[in-house]
Structure formats: C-alpha cells, structure tokens
N, C-alpha and C positions, 0 to 999 in steps of 0.2 A: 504494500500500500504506500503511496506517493502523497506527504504531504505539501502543498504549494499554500507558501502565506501571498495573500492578496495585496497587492503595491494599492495606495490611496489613489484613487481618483483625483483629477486635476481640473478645475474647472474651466473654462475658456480665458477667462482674464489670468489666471497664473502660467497658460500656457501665448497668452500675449505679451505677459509680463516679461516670460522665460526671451521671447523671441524678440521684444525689442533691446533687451541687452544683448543679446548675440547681436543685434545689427550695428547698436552702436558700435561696440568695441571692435566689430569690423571694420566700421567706418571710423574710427581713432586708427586703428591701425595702419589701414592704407593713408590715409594721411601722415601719421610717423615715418612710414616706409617712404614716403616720397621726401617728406623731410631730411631723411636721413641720406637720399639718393643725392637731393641739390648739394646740402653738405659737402659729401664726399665727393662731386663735382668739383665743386668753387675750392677744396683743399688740396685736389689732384691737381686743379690749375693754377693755385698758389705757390705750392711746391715745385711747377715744373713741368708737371704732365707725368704722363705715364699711361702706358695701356691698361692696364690692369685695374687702377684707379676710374677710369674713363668709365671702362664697361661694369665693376662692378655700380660706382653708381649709379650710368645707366638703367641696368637691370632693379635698383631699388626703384626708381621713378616707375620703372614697368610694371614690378610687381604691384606697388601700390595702385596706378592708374588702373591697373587691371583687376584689382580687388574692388575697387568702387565700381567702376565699368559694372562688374557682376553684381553687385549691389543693385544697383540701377534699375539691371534688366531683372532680380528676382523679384519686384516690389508689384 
C-alpha cells in the first residue's frame, strides 16, 4: 500500500503572485546582463581593446537583449 501526502492547493492569485516574480527578476536580470555587457565594453576599450573583451561583452548585451526579447513575446 502506497501512501501519497497531498501538496496544498494554490489558489490563482499565489500562482500570479508566484509568476510575477519570476518575471521581474527576469527582467532585472536581463537588464544586469546588459549592464554588465556595456561595462565590459567601455573597459575592453579603455584598456586597449582586445578580442576576447569585445565578444565577451558583446554576448552579455545579447544575452540580456535576448532575455527580454523573450519576455516580451511570452506576455
């Protein structure tokens, strides 16, 4: 005999609740990410340059752009 305890039901506002924080802190995050992409930009160009520099923050701007992008479109 198998016994399963029963998880609480969740009513629609705590599963709205749940969901508008998952959205902010996506959308904090792509924002950080892109933050931290100009950054690492404007210090690869202050320093000199570099490729390495270049592309990684590059790819921070993408990632972030691209995290909201998806934000955008799930809404």
């Amino acid at each position: 005999m198998r016994c399963v305890a029963a998880l609480p039901r969740r009513s629609g506002n705590e599963r709205g609740s749940v969901t508008s924080v998952y959205r902010r802190s996506v959308l904090i995050f792509g924002i950080v990410a892109i933050a931290l992409g100009f950054a690492l930009l404007v210090r690869t160009a202050y320093a000199g340059g570099g490729t390495v520099g270049y592309a990684i923050g590059a790819l921070f701007v993408a990632l972030g752009a691209a995290r909201l992008y998806i934000l955008k479109k799930t809404t």
